[in-house]
C-alpha positions as CSV (number, residue, x, y, z in Angstrom):
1,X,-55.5,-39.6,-0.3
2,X,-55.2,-43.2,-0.1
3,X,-52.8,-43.2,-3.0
4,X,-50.6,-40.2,-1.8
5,X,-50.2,-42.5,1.5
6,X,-49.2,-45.3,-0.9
7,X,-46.5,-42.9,-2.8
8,X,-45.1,-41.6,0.4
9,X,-44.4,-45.3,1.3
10,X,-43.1,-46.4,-2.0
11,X,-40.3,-43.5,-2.0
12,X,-38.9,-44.4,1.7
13,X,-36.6,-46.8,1.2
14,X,-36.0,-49.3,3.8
15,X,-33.0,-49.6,5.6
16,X,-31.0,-52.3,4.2
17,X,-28.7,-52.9,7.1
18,X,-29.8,-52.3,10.8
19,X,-28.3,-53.0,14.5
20,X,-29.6,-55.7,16.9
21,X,-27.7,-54.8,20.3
22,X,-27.6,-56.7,23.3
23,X,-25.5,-54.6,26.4
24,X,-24.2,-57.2,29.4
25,X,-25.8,-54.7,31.7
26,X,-27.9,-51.8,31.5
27,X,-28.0,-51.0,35.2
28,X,-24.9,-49.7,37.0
29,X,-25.2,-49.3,41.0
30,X,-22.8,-47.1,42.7
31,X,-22.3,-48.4,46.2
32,X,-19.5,-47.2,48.7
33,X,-17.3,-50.2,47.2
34,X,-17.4,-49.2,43.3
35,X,-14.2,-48.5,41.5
36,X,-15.6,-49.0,38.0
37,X,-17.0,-51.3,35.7
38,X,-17.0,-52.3,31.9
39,X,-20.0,-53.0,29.9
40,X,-19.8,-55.3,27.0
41,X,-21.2,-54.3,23.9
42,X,-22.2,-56.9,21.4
43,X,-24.7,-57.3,18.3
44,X,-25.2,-57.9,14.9
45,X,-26.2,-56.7,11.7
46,X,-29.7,-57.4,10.6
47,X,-30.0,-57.6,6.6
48,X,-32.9,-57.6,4.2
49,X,-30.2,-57.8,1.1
50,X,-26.6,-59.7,0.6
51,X,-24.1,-57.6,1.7
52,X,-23.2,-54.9,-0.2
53,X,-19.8,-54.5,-2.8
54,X,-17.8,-51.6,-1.8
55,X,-16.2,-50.1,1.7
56,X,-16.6,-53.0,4.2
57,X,-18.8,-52.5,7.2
58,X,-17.7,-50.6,10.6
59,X,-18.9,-49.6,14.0
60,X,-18.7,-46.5,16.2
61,X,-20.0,-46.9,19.9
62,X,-20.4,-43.8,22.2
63,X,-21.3,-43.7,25.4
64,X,-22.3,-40.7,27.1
65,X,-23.1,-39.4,30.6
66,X,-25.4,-36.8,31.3
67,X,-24.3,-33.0,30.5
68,X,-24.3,-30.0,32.6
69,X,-22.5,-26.5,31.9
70,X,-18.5,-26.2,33.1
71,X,-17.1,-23.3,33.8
72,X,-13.3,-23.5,32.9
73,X,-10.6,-21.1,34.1
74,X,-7.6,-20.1,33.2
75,X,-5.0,-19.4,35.7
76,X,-1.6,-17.2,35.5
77,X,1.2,-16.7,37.6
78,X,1.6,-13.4,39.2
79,X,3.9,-12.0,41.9
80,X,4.7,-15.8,43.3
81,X,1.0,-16.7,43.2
82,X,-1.2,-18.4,40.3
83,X,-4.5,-16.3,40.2
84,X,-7.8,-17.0,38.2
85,X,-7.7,-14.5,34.8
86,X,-10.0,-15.3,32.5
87,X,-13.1,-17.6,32.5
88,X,-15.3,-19.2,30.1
89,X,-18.4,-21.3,30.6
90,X,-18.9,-24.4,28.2
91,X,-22.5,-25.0,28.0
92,X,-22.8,-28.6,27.9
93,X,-20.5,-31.0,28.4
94,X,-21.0,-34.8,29.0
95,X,-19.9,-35.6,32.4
96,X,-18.4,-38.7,30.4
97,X,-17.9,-39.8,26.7
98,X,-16.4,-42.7,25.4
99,X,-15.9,-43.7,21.7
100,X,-15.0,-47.0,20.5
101,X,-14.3,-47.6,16.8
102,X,-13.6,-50.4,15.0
103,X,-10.6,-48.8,12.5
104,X,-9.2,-45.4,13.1
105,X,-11.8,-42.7,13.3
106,X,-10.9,-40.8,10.3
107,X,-11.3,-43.6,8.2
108,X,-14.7,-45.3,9.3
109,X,-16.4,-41.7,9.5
110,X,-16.2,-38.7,7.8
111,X,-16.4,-34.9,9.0
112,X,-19.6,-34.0,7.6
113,X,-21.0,-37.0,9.2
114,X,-19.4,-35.9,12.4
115,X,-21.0,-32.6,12.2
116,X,-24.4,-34.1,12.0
117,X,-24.7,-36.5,14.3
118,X,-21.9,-35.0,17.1
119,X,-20.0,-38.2,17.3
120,X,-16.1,-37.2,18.5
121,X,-15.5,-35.9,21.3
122,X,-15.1,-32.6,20.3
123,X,-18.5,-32.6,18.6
124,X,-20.1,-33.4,21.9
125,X,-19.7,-30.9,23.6
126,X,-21.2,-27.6,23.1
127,X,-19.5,-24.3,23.7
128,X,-21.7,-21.1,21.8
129,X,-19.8,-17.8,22.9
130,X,-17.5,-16.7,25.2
131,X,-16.7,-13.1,27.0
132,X,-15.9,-10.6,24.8
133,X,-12.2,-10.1,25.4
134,X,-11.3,-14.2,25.0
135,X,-9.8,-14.3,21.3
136,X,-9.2,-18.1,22.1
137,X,-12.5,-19.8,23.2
138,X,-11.7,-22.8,21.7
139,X,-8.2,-23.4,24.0
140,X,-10.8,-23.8,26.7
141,X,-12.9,-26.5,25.3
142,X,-9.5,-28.2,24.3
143,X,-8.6,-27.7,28.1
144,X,-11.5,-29.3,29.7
145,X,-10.8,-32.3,27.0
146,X,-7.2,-32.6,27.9
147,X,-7.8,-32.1,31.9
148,X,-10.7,-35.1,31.4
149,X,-9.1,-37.8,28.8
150,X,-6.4,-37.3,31.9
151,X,-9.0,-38.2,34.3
152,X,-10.0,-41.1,32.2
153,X,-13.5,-39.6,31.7
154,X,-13.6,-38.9,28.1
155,X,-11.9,-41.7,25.8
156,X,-11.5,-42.8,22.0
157,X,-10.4,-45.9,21.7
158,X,-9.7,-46.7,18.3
159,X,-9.7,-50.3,16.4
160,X,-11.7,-51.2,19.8
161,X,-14.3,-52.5,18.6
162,X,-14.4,-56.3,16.2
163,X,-16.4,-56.9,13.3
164,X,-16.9,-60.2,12.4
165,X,-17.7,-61.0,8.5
166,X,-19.1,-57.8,8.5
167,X,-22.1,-59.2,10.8
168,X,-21.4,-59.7,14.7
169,X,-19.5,-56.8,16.6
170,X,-18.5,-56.5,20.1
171,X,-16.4,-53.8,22.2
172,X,-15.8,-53.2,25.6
173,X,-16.4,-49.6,27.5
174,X,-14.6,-49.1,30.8
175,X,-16.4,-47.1,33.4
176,X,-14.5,-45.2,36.2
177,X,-15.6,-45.1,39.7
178,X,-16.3,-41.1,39.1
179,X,-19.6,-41.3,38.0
180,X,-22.3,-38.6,37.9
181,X,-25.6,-40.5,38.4
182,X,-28.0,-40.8,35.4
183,X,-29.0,-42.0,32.1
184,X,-26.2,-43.1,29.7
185,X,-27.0,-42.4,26.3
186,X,-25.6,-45.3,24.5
187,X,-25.3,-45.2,20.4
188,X,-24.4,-48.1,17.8
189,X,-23.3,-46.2,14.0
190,X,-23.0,-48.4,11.1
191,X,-20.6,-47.0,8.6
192,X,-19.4,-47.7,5.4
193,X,-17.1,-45.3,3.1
194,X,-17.1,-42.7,6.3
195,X,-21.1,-42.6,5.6
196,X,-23.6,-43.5,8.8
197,X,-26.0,-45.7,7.1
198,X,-27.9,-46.9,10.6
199,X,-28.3,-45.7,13.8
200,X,-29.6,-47.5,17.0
201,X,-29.9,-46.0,20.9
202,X,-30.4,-46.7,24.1
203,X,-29.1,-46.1,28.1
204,X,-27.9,-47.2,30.9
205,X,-29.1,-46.3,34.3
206,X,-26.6,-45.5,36.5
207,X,-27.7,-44.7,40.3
208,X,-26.4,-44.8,44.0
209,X,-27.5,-47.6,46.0
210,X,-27.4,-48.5,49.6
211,X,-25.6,-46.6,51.8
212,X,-24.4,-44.1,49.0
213,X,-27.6,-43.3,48.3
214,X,-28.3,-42.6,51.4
215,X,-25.5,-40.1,52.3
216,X,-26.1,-38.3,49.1
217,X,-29.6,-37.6,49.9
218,X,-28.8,-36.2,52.9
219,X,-26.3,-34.3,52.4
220,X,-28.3,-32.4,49.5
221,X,-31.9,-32.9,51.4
222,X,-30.4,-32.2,55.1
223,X,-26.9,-30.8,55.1
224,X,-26.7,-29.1,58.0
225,X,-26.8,-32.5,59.3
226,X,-24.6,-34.3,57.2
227,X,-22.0,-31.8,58.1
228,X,-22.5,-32.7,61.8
229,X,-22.3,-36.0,60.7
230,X,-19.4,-35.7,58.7
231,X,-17.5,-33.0,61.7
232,X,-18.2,-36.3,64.6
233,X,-16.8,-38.7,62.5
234,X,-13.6,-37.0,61.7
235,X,-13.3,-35.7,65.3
236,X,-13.6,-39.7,66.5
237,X,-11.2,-40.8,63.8
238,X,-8.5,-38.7,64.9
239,X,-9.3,-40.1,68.7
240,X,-9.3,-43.3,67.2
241,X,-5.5,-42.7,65.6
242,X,-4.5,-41.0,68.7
243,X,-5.2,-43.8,71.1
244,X,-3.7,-46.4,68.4
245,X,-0.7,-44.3,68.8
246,X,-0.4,-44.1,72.4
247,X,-0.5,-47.7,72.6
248,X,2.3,-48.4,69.9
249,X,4.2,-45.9,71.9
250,X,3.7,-48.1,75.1
């Protein structure tokens, strides 16, 4: 036994180039003020060997929000009046995605790699079937990318991302202000010749805070009240712009 252990161990071979990460901040609070942010993402390349001959070194960076189904229509014009005709339901797609290369994406990785570890954008989100009757699923999932790289919610940003002597790299992910709350799954890809050759993860933690937090609670634990809430202060800002009105008037 002891030797079989010893074999197993002797044909693993050891990564010869792996990612030490450091973020600038892996906590994001959403308060009432928050119109974005942008997290730095630096690190280098830890080495057992010289660096290798060949393809030189680059980095992919994703960062991902947390996924939920989407359902995605498709409107038409009829008689004067656009109508919902067909719907299809994506099953997951990341509330955000970002990827940041450091050359063009079609030259640091290649297709099969994409396929196996659902880099792009398109890779990341997963749409099974659709309703029988829908010859083009796929427009739908292209849809839902177009309607959220508008949106600034899904981005590739290419040549984003320096490499220094093959060794330090740093980007920079911008964050809009329309968060959904949760873990951001963060992942570093070293590449060479389109091949991933290490991998490293983590997250960020992205919650409300103060008085957000406290309005979104209610309004899922108690929103009866937070509709009463919501119907008072409406009713006493429209006062309020009625009586600053009367007295411009006078």
């Amino acid at each position: 036994m002891r030797w079989l252990i010893a074999l197993l161990f002797m044909t693993v071979p050891a990564l010869a180039e792996t990612v030490v990460l450091g973020l600038s901040q892996n906590e994001i609070a959403i308060t009432t003020s928050f119109d974005g942010s942008e997290i730095l993402v630096f690190g280098a390349v830890k080495r057992e060997e010289p660096i290798p001959e060949g393809p030189p070194l680059e980095v992919i960076v994703t960062v991902a929000g947390p996924s939920e189904p989407v359902n995605v229509r498709r409107k038409e014009k009829r008689f004067g009046i656009w109508v919902n005709i067909d719907a299809v339901e994506v099953d997951q797609a990341p509330s955000f995605y970002a990827v940041a290369t450091s050359g063009p994406l079609r030259d640091v990785l290649s297709e099969v790699e994409d396929l196996r570890h659902k880099i792009s954008v398109p890779q990341a989100i997963r749409s099974v079937g659709a309703p029988m009757g829908i010859t083009d699923a796929a427009s739908f999932t292209d849809a839902l990318i177009r309607i959220r790289t508008a949106n600034n919610l899904y981005q590739l940003m290419e040549s984003h991302v320096a490499v220094d002597d093959q060794t330090l790299f740093r980007g920079r992910i911008e964050l809009p202000a329309a968060l959904t709350e949760g873990d951001y799954q963060t992942r570093i890809f070293l590449t060479r010749g389109g091949e991933v050759i290490s991998e490293y993860e983590t997250s960020i933690d992205v919650r409300k805070v103060g008085l957000e937090r406290w309005l979104f609670g209610l309004s899922r634990e108690q929103p009866i009240l937070y509709g009463l809430m919501s119907l008072a202060i409406a009713i006493a800002a429209g006062w309020l712009a009625s009586a600053a009105f009367s007295l411009l008037r006078t």
